[in-house]
C-alpha positions as CSV (number, residue, x, y, z in Angstrom):
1,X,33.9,-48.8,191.2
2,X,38.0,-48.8,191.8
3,X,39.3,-49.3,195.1
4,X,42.6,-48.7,195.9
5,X,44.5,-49.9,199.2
6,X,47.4,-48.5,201.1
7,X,49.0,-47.6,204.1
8,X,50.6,-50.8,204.4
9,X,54.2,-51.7,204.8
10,X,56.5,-52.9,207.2
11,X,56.5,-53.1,211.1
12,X,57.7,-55.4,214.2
13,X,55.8,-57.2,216.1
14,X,53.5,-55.6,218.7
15,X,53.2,-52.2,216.2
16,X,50.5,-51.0,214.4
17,X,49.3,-49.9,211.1
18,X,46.2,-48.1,209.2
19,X,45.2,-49.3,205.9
20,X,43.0,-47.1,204.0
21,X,40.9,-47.8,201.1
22,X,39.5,-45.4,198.6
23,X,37.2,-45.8,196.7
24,X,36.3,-43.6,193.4
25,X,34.3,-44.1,190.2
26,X,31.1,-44.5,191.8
27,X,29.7,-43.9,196.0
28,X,30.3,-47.1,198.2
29,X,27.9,-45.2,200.6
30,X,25.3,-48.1,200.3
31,X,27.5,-51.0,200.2
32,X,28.8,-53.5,202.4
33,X,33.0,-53.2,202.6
34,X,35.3,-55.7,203.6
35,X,39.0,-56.4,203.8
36,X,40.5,-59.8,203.4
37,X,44.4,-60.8,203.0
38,X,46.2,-63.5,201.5
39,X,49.6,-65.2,202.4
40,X,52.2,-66.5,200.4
41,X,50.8,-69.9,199.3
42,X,47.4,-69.4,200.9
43,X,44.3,-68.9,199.9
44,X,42.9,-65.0,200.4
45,X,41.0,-65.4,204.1
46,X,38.4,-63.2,205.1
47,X,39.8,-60.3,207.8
48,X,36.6,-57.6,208.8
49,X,33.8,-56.6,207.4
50,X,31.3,-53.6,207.9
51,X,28.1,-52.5,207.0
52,X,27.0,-49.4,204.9
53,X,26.3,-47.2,208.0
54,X,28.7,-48.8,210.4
55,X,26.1,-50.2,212.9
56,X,27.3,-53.7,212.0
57,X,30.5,-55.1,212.1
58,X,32.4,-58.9,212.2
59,X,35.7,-60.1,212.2
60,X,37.7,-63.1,211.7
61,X,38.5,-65.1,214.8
62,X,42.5,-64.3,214.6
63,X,41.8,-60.6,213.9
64,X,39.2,-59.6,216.8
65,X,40.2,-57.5,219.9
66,X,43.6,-56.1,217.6
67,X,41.7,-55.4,214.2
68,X,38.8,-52.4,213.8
69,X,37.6,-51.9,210.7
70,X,35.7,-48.2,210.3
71,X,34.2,-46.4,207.2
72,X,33.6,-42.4,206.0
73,X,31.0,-42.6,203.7
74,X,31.6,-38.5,203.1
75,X,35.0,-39.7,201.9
76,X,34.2,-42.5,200.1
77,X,37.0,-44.2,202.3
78,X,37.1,-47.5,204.5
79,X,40.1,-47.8,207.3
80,X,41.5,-50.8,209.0
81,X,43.3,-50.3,211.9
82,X,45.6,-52.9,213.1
83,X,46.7,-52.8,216.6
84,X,49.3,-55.4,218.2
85,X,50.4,-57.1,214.8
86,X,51.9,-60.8,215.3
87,X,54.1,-62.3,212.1
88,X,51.5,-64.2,211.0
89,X,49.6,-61.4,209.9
90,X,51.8,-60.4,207.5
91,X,49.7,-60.6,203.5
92,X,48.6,-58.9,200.9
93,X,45.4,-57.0,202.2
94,X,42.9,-55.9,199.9
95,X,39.4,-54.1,200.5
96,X,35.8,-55.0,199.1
97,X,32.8,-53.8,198.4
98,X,29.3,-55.4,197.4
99,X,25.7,-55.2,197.6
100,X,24.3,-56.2,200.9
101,X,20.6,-56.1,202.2
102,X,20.1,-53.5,204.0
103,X,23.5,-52.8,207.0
104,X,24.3,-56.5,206.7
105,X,27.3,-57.3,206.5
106,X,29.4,-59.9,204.1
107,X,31.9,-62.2,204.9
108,X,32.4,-64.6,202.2
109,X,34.3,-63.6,199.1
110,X,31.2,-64.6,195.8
111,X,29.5,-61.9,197.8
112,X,32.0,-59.1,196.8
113,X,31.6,-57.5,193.6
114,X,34.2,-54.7,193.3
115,X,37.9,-55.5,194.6
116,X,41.0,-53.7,195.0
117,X,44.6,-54.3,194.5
118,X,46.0,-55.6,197.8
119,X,48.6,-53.2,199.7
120,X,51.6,-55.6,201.0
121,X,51.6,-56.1,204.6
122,X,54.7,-57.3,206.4
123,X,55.3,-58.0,210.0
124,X,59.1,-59.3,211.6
125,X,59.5,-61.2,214.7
C-alpha cells in the first residue's frame, strides 16, 4: 500500500484546509485510517482516526470540534478537514492505515502499518 498526502499548505489563522489522502497499490476499504502530524522538534502526535466504514471516529483533544476526519472507500481516499486553524497546528501531516478488528479505530502509532509522506502544513498568526 502507498499513501500519498496533500492539499496542505499555507493559511492564517481562523482559515481552513482539506487534506486528502490517496491511497493506491492495494484497497484500504478494510482498514482503519488515521492522520497524525509532527512539529518541528516534536515527536509525530496522533490527530484523528476513523474506522473502515466510518461509523467510528476519535480525535485528539486539541483537534476536536475544528478537525473531521471522513473516508470514500469507492475512491480509495481519506479527507481531513480542518476548520478554524490556530498556529500551533502548523506540521507535517501524514495519513495511516492498518489492520483493525472489525470498525475500530486506532490511535497509537505501532498499530499503523502503511504510512505516507507527510504534506507540510503551515498556519501564521
Amino acid at each position: 500500500v502507498q499513501l500519498q498526502a496533500s492539499g496542505g499548505g499555507l493559511v492564517q489563522a481562523g482559515g481552513s484546509l482539506r487534506l486528502s489522502c490517496a491511497a493506491s497499490g492495494r484497497t484500504v476499504s478494510s482498514y482503519g485510517m488515521g492522520w497524525f502530524r509532527q512539529a518541528p522538534g516534536q515527536e509525530r502526535e496522533f490527530v484523528a482516526a476513523i474506522g473502515w466504514n466510518a461509523a467510528n471516529t476519535y480525535y485528539a483533544v486539541s483537534v476536536k470540534g475544528r478537525f473531521t476526519i471522513s473516508r470514500d472507500n469507492a475512491k480509495n481516499t481519506v479527507y481531513l478537514q480542518m476548520n478554524a486553524l490556530k498556529p500551533e497546528d502548523t506540521a507535517v501531516y501524514s495519513c495511516a492505515a492498518g489492520a483493525a478488528l472489525g470498525a475500530a479505530v486506532l490511535v497509537a502509532r505501532h498499530q499503523y502499518t502503511y504510512w505516507g509522506q507527510g504534506t507540510q502544513v503551515t498556519v501564521s498568526s
